[in-house]
N, CA, C and O atoms as a DFTB+ gen file, in Angstrom:
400 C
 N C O
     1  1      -3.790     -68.793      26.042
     2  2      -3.776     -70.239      26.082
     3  2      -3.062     -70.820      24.857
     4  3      -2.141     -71.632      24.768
     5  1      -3.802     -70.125      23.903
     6  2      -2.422     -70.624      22.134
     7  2      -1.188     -70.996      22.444
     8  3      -0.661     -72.108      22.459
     9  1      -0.581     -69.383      22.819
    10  2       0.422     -68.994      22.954
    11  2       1.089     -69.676      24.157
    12  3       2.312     -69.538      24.140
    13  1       0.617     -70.362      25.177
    14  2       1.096     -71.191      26.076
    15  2       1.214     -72.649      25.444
    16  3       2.185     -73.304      25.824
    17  1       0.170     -73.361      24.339
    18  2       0.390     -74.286      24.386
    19  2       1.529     -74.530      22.578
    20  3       1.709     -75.607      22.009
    21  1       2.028     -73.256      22.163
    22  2       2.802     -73.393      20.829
    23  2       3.766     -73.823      21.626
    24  3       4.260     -74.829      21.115
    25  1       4.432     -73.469      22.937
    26  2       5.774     -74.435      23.608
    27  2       5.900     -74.881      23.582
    28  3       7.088     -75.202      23.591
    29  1       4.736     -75.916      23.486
    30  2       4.393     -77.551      23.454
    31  2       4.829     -78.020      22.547
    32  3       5.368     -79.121      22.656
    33  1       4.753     -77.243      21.068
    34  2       4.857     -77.744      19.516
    35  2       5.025     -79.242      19.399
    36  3       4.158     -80.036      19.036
    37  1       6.491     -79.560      19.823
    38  2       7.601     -80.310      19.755
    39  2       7.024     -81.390      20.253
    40  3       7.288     -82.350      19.529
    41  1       6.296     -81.707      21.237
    42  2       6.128     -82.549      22.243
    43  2       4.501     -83.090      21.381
    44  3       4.306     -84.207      20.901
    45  1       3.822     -82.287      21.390
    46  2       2.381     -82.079      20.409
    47  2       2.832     -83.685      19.233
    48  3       2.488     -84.859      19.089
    49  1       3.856     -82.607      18.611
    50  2       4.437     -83.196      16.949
    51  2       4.698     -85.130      17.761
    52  3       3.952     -86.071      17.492
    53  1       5.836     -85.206      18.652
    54  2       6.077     -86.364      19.257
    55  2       4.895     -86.958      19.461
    56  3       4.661     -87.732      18.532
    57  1       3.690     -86.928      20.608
    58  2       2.912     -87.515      20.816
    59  2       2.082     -87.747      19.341
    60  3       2.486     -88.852      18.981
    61  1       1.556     -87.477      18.774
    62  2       0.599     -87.207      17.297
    63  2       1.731     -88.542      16.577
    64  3       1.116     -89.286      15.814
    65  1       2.988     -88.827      16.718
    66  2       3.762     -89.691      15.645
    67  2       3.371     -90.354      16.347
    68  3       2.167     -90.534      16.164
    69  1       3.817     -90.945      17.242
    70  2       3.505     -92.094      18.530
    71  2       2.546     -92.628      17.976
    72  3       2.581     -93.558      17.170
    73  1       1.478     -91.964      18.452
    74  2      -0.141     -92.053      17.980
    75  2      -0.360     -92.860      17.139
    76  3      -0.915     -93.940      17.343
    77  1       0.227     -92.269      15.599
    78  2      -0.528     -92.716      14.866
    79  2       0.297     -93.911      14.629
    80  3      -0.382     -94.886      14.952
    81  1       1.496     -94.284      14.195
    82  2       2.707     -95.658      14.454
    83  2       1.489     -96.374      15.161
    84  3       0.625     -96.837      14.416
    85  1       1.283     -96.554      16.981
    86  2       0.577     -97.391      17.604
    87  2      -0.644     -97.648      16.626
    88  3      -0.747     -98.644      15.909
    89  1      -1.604     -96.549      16.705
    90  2      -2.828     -96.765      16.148
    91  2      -2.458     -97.710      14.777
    92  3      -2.770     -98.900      14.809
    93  1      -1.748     -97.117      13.510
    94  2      -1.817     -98.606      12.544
    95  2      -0.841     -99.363      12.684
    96  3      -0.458     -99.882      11.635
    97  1      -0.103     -99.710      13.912
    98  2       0.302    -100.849      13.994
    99  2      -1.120    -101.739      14.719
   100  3      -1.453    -102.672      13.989
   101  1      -1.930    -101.616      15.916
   102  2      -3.334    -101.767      16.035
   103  2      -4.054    -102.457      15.496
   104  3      -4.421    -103.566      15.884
   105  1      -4.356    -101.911      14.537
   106  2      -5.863    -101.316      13.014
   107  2      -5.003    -102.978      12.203
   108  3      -5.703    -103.847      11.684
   109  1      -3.611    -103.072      12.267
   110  2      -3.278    -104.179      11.500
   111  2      -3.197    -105.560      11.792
   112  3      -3.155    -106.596      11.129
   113  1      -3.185    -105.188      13.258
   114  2      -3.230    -106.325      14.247
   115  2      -4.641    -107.231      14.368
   116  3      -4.810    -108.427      14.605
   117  1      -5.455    -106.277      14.135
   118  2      -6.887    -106.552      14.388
   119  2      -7.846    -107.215      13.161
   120  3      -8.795    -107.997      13.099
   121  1      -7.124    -106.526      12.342
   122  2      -7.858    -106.932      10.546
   123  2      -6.336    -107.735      10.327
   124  3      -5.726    -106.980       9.569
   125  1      -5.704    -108.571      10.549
   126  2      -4.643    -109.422      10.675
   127  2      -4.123    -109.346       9.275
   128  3      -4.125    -110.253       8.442
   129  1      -3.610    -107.942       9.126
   130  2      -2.799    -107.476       8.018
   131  2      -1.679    -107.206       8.071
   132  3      -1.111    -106.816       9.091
   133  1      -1.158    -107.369       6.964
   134  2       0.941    -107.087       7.549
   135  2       1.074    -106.062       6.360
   136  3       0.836    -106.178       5.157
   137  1       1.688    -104.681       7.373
   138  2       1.833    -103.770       6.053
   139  2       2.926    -103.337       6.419
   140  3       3.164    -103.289       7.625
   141  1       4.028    -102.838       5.324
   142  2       5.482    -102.223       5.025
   143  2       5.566    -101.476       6.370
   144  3       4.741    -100.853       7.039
   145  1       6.843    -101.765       6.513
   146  2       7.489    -100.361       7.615
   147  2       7.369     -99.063       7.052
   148  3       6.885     -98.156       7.729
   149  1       7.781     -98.862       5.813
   150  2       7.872     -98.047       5.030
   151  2       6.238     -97.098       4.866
   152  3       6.172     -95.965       4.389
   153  1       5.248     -97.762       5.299
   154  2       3.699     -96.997       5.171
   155  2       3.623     -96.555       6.815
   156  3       3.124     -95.472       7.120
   157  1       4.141     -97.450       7.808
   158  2       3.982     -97.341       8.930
   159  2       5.484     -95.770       9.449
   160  3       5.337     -94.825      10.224
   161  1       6.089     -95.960       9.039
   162  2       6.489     -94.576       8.939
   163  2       6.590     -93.363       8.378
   164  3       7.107     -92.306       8.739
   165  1       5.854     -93.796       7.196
   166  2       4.986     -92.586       6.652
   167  2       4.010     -92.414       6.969
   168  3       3.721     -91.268       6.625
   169  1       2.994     -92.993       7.601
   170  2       2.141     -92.517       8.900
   171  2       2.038     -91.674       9.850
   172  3       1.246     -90.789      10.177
   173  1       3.285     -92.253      10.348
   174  2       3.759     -91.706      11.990
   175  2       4.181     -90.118      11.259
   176  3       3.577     -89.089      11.562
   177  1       5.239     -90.160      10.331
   178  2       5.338     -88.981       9.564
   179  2       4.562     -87.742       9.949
   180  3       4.673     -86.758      10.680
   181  1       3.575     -88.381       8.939
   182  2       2.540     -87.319       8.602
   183  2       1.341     -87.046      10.251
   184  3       1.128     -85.875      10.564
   185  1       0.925     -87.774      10.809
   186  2       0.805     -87.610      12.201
   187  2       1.641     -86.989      12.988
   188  3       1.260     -86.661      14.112
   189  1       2.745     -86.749      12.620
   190  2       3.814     -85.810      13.705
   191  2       3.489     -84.415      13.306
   192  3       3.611     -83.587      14.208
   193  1       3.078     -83.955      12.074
   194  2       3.305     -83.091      11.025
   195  2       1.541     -82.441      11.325
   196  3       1.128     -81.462      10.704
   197  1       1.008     -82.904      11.965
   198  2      -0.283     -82.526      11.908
   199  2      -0.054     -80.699      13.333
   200  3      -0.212     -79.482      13.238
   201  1       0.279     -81.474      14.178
   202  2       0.424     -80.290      15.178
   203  2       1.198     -79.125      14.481
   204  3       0.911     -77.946      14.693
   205  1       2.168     -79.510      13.661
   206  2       3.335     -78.231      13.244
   207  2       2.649     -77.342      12.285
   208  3       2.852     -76.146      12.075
   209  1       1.664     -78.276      11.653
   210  2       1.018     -77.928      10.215
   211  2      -0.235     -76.576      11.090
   212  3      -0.405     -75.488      10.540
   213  1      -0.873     -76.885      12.275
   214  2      -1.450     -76.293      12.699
   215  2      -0.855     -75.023      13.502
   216  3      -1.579     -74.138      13.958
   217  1       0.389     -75.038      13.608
   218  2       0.636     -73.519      14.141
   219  2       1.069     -72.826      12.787
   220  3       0.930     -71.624      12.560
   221  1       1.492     -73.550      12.113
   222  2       1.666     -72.866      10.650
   223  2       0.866     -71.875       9.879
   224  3       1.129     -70.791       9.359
   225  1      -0.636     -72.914      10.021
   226  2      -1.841     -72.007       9.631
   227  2      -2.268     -70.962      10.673
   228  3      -2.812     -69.941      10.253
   229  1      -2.056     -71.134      12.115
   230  2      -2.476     -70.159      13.189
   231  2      -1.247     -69.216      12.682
   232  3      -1.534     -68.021      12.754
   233  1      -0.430     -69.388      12.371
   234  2       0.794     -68.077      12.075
   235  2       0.414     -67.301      10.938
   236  3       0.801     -66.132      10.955
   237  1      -0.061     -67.570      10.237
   238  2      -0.778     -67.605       9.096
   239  2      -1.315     -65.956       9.379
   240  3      -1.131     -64.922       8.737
   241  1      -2.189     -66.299      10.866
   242  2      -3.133     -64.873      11.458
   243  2      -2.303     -64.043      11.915
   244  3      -2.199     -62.845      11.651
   245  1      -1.584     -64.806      12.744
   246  2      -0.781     -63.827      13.493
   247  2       0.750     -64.405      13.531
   248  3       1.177     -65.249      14.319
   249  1       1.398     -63.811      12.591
   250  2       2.992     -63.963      12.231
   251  2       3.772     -63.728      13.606
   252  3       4.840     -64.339      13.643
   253  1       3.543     -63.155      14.475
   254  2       4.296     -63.125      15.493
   255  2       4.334     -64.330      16.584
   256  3       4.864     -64.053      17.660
   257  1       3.836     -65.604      16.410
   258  2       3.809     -66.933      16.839
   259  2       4.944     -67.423      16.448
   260  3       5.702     -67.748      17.361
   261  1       5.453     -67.645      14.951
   262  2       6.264     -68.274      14.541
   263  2       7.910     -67.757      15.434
   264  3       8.781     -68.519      15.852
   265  1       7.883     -66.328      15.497
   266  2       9.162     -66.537      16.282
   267  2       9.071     -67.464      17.223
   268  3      10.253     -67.709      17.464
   269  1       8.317     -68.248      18.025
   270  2       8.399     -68.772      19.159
   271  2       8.705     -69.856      19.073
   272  3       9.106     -70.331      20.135
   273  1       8.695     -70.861      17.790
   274  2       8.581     -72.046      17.551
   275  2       9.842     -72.530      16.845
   276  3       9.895     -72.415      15.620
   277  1      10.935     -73.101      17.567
   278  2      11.911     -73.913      16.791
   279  2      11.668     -74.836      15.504
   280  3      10.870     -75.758      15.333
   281  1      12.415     -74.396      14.847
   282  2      12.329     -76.128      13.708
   283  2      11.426     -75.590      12.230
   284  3      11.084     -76.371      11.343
   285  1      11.226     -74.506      12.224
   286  2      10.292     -74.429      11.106
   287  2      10.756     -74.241       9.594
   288  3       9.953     -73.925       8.716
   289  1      12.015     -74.442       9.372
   290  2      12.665     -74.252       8.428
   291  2      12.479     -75.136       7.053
   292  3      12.908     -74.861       5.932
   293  1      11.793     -76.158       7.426
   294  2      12.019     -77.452       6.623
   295  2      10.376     -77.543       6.767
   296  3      10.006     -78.148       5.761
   297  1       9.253     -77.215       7.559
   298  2       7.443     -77.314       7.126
   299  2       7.874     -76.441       6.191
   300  3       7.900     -76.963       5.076
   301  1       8.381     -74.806       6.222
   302  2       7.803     -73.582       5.224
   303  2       8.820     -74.357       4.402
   304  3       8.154     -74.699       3.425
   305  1      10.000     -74.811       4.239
   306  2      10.375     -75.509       2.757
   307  2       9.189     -76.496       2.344
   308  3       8.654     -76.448       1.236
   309  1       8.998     -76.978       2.883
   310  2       8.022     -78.335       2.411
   311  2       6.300     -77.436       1.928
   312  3       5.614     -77.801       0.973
   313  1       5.925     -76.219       2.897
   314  2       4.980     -76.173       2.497
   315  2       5.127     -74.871       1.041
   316  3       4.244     -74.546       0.247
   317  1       6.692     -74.326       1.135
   318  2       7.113     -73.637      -0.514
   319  2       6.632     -74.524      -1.693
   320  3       5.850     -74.295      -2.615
   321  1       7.606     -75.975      -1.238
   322  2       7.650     -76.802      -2.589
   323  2       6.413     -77.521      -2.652
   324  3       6.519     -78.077      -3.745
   325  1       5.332     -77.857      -2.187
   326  2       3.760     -78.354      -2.390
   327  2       3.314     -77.306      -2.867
   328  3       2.581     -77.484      -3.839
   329  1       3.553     -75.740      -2.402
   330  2       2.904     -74.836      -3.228
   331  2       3.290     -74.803      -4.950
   332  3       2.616     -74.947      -5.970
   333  1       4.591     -74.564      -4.698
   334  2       5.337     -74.232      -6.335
   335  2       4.748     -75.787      -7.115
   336  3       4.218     -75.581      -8.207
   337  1       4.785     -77.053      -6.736
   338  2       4.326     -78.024      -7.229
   339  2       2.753     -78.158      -7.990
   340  3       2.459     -78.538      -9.123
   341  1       1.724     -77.578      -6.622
   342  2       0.596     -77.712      -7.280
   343  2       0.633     -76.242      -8.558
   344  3       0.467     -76.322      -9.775
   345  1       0.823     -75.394      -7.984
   346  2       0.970     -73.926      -9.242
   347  2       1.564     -74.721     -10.423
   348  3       0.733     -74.620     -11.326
   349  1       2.345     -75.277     -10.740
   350  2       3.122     -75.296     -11.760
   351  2       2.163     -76.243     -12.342
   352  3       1.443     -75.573     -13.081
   353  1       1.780     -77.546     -12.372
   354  2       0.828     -78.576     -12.360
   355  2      -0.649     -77.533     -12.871
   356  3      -1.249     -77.697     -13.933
   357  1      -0.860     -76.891     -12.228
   358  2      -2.232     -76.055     -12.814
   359  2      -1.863     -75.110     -13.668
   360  3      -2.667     -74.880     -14.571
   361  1      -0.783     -74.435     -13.643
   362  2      -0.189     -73.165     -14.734
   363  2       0.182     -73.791     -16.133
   364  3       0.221     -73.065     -17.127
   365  1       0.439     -75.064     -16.205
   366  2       0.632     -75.528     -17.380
   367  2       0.460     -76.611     -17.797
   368  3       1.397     -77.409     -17.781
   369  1      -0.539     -76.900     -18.197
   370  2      -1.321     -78.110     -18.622
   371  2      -1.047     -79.009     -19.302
   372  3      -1.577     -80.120     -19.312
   373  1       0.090     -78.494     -20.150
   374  2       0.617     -78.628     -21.231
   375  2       1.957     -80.279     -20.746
   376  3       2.086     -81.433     -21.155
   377  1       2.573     -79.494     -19.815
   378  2       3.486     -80.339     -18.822
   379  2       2.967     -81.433     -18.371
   380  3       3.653     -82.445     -18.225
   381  1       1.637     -81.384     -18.075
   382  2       1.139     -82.837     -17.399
   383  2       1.463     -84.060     -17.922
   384  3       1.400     -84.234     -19.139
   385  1       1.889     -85.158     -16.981
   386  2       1.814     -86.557     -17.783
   387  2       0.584     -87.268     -18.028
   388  3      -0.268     -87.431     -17.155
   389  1       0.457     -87.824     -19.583
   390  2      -0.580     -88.307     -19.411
   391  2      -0.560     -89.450     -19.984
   392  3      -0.038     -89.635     -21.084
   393  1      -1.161     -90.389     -19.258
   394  2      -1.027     -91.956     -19.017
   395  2      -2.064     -92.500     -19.425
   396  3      -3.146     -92.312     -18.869
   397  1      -1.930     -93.175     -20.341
   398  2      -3.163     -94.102     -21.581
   399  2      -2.842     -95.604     -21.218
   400  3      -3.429     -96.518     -21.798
């Protein structure tokens, strides 16, 4: 059943942006708030990113998923550079900015 519905990925990722775009365009409509395009597509963003993020971690178990899935070139960049980001941030303390 996984493995039938990782085909989906793409479509998953689409519906989940949709989603969330509608939902806080919604949520703003209702509490009669006006917020940036710019939050409202970093929303939808990160709501698209939720399905991809989840075969990522299921690949995680079993590496032989990921052949199946177009497009992953740019999550494992993105999820390289959040890694190397937080490591570096905890490896040297020293580097941190610190704001008084």
């Amino acid at each position: 059943m996984i493995r039938r519905a990782i085909g989906y990925t793409e479509y998953f990722c689409v519906a989940f942006a949709l989603a969330g775009f509608i939902i806080g365009f919604v949520v703003d409509a209702i509490r009669k708030t006006k917020t940036e395009l710019s939050e409202h597509l970093g929303r939808t963003v990160a709501a698209g990113g939720v399905p991809l993020a989840l075969v990522l971690v299921y690949g995680a178990f079993d590496r032989t998923i990921l052949v199946e899935v177009q497009g992953l070139s740019v999550p494992i960049l993105l999820g390289g550079l959040s890694l190397l980001y937080v490591s570096f941030k905890a490896a040297l303390p020293s580097v941190r900015r610190i704001d008084k």
